[in-house]
Structure formats: C-alpha cells, structure tokens
MARDONU-809890 format. One record per residue: residue number from 1; x, y, z of N, C-alpha, C in turn. Coordinates in steps of 0.001 Angstrom, whole numbers, padded with zeros to 6 digits. Layout:
VOMAR:i:n_u:n_v:n_w:ca_u:ca_v:ca_w:c_u:c_v:c_w
VOMAR:NUM:X:Y:Z:X:Y:Z:X:Y:Z
...
// end
This chain:
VOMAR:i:n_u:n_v:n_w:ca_u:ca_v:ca_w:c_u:c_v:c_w
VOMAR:1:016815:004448:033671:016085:005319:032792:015110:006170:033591
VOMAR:2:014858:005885:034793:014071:006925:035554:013065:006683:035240
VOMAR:3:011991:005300:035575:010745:005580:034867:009711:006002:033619
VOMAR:4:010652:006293:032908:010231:006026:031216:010157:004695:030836
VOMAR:5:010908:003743:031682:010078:002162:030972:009020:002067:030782
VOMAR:6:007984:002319:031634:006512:002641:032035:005803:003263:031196
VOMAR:7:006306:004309:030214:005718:004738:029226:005970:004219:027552
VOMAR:8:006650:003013:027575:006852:002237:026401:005666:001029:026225
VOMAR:9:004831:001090:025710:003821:-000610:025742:004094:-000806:024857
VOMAR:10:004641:-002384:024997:005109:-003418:024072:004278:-003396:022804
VOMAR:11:004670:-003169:021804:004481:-002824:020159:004623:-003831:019007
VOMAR:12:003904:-004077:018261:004148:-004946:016791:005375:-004158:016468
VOMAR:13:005287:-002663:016419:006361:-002022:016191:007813:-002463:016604
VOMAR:14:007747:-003044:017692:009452:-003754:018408:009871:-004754:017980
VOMAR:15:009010:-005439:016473:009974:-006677:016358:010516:-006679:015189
VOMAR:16:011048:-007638:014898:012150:-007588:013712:010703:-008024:012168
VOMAR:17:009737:-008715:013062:008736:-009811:011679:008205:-008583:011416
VOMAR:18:007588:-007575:011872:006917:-006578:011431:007843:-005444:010789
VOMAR:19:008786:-005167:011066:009310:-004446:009428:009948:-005100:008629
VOMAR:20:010053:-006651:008825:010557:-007475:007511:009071:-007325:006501
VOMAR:21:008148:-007432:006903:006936:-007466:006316:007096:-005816:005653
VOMAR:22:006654:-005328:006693:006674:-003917:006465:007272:-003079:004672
VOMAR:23:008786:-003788:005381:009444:-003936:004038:009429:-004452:003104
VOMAR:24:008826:-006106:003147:008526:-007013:002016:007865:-006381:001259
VOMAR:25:006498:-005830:002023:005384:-004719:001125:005780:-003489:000228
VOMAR:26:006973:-002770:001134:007198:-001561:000519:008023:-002276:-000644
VOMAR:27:008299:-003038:-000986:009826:-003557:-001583:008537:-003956:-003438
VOMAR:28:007558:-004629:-002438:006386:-005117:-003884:005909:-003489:-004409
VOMAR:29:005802:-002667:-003678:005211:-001573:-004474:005929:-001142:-005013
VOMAR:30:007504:-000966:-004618:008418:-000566:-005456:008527:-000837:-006541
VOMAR:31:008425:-002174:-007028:008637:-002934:-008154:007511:-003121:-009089
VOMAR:32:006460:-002643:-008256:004721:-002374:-009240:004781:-001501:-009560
VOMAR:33:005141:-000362:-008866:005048:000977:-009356:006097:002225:-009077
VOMAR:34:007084:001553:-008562:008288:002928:-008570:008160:003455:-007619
VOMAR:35:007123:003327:-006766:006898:004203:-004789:008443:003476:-004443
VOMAR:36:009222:005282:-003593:010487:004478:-002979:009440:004341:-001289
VOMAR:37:008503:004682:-001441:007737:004570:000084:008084:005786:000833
VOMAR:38:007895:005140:001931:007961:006148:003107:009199:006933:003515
VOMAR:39:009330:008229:003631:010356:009116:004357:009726:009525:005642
VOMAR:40:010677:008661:006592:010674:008492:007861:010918:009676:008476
VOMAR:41:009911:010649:009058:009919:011721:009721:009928:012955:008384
VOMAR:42:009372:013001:007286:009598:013508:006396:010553:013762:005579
VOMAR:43:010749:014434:004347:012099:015516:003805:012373:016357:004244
VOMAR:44:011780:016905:005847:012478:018178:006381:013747:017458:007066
VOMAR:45:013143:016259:007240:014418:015752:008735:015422:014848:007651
VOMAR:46:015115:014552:006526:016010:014296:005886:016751:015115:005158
VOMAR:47:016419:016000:005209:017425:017035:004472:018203:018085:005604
VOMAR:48:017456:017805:006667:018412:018533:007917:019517:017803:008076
VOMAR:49:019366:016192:008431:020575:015624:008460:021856:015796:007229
VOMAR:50:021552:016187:005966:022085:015742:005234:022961:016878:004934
VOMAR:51:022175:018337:005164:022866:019334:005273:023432:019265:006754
VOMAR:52:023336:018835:007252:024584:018867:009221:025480:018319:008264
VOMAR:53:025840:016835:007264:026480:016033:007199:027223:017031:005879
VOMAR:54:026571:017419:005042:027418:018273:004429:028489:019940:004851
VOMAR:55:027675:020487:005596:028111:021551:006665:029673:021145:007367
VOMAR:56:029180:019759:007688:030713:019301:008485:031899:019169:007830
VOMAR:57:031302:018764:006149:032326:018547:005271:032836:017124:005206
VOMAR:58:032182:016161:005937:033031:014999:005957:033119:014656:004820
VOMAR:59:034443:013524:004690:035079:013154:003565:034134:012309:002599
VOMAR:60:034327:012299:001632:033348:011791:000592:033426:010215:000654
VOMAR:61:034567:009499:001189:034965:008197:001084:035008:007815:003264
VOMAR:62:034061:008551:003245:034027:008313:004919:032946:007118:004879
VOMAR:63:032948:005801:005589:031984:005002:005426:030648:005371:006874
VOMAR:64:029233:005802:006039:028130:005641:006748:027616:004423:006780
VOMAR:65:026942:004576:008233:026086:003090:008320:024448:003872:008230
VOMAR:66:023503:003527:007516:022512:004390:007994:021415:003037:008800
VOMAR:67:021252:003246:010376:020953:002251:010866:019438:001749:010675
VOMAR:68:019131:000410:010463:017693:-000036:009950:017844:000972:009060
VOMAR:69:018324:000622:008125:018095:001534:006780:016409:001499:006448
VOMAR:70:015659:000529:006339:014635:000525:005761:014321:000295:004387
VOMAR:71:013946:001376:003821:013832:001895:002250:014680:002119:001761
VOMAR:72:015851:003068:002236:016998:003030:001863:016646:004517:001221
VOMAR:73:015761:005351:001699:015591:006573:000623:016395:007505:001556
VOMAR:74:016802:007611:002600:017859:008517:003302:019206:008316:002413
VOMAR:75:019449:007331:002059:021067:007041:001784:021092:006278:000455
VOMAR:76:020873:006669:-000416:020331:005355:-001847:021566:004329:-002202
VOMAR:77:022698:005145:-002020:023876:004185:-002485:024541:003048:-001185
VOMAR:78:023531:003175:000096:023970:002591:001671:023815:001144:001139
VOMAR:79:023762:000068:001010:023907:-001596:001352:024087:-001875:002493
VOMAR:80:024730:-001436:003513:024963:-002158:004935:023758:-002129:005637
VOMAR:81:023658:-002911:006987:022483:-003038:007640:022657:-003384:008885
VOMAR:82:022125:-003473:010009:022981:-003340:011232:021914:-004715:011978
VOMAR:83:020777:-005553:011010:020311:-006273:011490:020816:-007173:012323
VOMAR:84:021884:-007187:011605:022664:-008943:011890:023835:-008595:012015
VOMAR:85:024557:-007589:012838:025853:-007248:012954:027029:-008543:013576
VOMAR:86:028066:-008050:012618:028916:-009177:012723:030390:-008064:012989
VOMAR:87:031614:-009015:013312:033017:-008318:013324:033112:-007877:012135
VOMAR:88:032522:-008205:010958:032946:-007446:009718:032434:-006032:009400
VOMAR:89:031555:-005761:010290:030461:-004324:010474:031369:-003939:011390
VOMAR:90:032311:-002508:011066:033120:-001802:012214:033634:-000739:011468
VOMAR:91:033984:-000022:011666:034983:000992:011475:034127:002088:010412
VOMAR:92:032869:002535:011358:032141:003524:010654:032433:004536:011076
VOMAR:93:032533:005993:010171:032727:006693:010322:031630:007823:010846
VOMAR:94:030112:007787:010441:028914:008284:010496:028150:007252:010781
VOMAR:95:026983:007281:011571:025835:006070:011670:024423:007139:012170
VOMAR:96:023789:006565:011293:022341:007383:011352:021695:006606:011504
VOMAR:97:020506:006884:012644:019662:006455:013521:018348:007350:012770
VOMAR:98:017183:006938:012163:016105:007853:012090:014714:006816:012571
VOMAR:99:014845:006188:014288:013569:005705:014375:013786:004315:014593
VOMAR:100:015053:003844:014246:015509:002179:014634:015477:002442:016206
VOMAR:101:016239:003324:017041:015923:003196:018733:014481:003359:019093
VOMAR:102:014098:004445:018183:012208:004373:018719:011471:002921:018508
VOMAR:103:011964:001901:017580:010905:000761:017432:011892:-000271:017915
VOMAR:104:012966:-000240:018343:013518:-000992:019410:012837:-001061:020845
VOMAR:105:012528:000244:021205:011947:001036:022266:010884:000122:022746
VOMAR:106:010409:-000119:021506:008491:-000861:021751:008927:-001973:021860
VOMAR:107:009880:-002449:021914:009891:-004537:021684:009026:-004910:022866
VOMAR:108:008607:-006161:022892:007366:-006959:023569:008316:-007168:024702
VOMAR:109:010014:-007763:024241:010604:-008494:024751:011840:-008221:025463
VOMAR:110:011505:-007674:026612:012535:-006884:027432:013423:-005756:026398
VOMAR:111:012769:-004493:025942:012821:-003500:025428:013973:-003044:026105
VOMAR:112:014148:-003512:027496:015295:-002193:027993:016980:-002965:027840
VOMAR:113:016858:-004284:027303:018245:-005163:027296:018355:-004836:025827
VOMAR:114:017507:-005106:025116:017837:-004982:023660:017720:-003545:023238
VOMAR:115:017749:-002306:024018:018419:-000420:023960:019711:-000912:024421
VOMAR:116:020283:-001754:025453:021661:-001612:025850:022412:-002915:024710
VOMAR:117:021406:-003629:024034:022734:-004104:022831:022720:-003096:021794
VOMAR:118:021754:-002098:021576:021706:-001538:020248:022869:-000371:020955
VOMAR:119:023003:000029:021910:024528:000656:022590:025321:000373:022359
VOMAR:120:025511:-000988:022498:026448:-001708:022984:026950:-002090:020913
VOMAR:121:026219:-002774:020283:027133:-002949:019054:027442:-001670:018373
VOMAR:122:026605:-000340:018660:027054:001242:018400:028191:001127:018410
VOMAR:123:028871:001027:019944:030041:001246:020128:031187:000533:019932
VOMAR:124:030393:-000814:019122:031613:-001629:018333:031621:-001042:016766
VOMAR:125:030472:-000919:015933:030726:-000503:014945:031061:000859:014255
VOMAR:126:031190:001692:015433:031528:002916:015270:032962:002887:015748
VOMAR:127:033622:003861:014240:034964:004241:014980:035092:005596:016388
VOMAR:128:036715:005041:016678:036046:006285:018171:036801:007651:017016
VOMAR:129:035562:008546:017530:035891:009537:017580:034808:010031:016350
VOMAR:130:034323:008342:016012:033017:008504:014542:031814:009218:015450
VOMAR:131:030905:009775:014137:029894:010720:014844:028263:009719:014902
VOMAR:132:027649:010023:015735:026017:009226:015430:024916:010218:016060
VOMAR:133:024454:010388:014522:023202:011409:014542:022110:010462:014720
VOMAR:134:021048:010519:015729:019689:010027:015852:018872:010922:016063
VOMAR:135:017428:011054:015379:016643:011250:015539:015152:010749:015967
VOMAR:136:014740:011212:016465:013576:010361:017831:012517:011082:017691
VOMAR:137:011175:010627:017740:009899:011005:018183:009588:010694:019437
VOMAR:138:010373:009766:019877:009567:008908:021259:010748:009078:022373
VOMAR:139:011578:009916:022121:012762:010531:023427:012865:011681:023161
VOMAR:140:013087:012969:024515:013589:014103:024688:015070:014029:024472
VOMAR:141:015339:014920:024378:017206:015300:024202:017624:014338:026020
VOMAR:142:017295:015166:026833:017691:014616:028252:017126:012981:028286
VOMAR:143:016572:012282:027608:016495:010915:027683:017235:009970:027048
VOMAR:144:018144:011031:025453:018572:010431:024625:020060:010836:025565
VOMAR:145:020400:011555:026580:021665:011569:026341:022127:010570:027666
VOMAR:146:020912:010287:028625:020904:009397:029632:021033:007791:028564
VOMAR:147:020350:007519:027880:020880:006373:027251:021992:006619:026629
VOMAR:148:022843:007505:025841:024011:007192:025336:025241:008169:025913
VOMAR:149:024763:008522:027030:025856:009090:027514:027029:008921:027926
VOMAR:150:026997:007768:028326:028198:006919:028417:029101:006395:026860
VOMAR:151:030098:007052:026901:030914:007063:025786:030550:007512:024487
VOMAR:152:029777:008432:024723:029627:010098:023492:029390:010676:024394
VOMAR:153:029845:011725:023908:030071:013291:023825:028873:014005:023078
VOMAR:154:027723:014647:023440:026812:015471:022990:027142:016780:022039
VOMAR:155:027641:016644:020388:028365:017884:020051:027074:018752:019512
VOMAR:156:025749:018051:019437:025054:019489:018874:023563:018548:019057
VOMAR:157:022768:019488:019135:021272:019840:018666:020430:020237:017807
VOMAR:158:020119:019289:017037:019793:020219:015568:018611:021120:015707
VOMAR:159:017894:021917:015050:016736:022567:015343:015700:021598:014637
VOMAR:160:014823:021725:015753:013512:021001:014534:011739:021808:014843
VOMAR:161:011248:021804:014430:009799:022385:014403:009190:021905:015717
VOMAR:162:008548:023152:015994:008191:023279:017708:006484:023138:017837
VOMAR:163:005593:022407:018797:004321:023510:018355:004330:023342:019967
VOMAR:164:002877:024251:020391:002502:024368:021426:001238:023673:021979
VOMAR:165:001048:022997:022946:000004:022524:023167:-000237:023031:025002
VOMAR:166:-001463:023464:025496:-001725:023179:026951:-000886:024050:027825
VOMAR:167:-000191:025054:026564:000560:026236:027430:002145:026081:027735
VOMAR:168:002096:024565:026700:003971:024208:027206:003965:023929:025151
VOMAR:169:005472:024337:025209:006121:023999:024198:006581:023075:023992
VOMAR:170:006921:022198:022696:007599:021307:022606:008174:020646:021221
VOMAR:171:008565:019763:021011:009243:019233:019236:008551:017908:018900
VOMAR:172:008152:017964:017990:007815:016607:017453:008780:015525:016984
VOMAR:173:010075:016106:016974:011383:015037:017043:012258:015749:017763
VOMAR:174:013584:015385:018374:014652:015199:018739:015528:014683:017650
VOMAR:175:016397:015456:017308:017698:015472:016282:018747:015531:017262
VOMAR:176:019779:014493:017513:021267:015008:018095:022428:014629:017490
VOMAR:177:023496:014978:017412:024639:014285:016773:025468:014340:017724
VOMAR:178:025925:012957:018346:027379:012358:019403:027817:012355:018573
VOMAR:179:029507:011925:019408:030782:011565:019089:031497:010771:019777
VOMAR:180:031750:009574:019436:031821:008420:020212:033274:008896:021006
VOMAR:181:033715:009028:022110:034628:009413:022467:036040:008070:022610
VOMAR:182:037217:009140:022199:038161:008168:021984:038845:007358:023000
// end
C-alpha cells in the first residue's frame, strides 16, 4: 500500500461491536419513530449510484449485494449481508460498497489482512464479469485501484463535488465502478 498504513489509527469504527450497536440504536429509533437514520455520504451519493445503475440498464432480476448494508436505506428491498459470508453468498451480479472498506480500514486488528479478506470474499461473491461500485471518503481513486486492482478492471469514475483548500483541489469522496474480470 505504499505507506498509507500509517495514516489509518485503529478506530471503534473497525469493529464489527460498534455498528452492531450502532445499528441496534438506529433499528430502536426506527421503531419509536419511523427515522430510516442515516444516509451514508448523503442523497447526492445515493442517487449518483443509483442513476450509474440505472444508466447501465442492468436487468431488473440482476442480484445486488449492497455491502454492510447498514440501514438498508440505499437498497430497501436488499436482505443479504456480507457479515458472515458463506458458499451460499455468490453469484452477484452488482455489489455496493458505500463506507464498509473505509471502517474496515480503521480495525484495531491488523486492518491490512482483514482489506485483503474483504478482496478476497469480493471475488468469491461476485460473478466474473459482475460490476462493484465503492465509494470512499478515506481513499483516492489511485489507492482504491492499488487495492483492487488485481482482478478488476477500472470501467469509470463517477463525478463527485470538489472543494479547494491550501491552493490544491480535491473530493470529499471517491466513487468508482470495477468489473471483476473474467
């Protein structure tokens, strides 16, 4: 990774107990009061993905995984979950990433083995030739394609909102969509 380990400190954010909680909570407000909670990176980045995913046209009966679903407000009709992946989790056609690699990223507990299983069951539960859009706050395009470059194919860049700070430009997320190559 070239020294970006160094800029990850181990996070409450990296473990599995803190968005079971996370979620336990959002799950009680739901049911007190109808909050679907949080949209992860807003409704701009959810509706960018959704128009890429409509734009492409994929088939209506194409199976998505949307990964660490969360809330489930990206995908309302999704059930699958990639917590506990098993041989019966395979043959996806789409898999959306919005922030499961960023709080993988932070784990306490060797952060850089558990990025190469979240690779590594990618490329079991994705069919080849299936597409995986992630979006990132905490990787550049050139960091995201050094981790998954090996077996995808980089087919696009989505646009996302730029600002300027200190005389350099830059994005407050990273949007990409691979293609797991066949």
């Amino acid at each position: 990774m070239g020294g970006r380990e160094e800029d990850f400190k181990p996070s409450a954010l990296g473990t599995r107990e803190h968005w079971d909680a996370a979620y336990e909570c959002e799950l009680k407000n739901f049911e007190d009061s109808g909050d679907t909670g949080e949209i992860w990176f807003g409704e701009e980045s959810m509706s960018r993905l959704i128009g890429w995913l409509e734009n492409q046209k994929i088939p209506l009966n194409s199976c998505v995984l949307d990964i660490g679903t969360g809330n489930g407000v990206l995908l309302v009709e999704l059930v699958e979950d990639i917590l506990n992946p098993s041989d019966e989790l395979s043959g996806f056609h789409v898999c959306i990433d919005k922030g499961t690699f960023d709080a993988i990223s932070l784990n306490p507990d060797n952060a850089g083995s558990k990025r190469k299983q979240y690779v590594k069951s990618l490329h079991r539960i994705l069919r080849p030739g299936g597409l995986f859009l992630i979006t990132s706050c905490n990787w550049t395009k050139e960091e995201l394609l050094n981790e998954f470059g090996e077996g995808f194919i980089l087919l696009e860049e989505l646009p996302t909102s730029t600002f300027c700070f200190g005389g350099r430009t830059g994005n407050n997320v990273t949007v990409l969509v691979f293609q797991q190559k066949i």
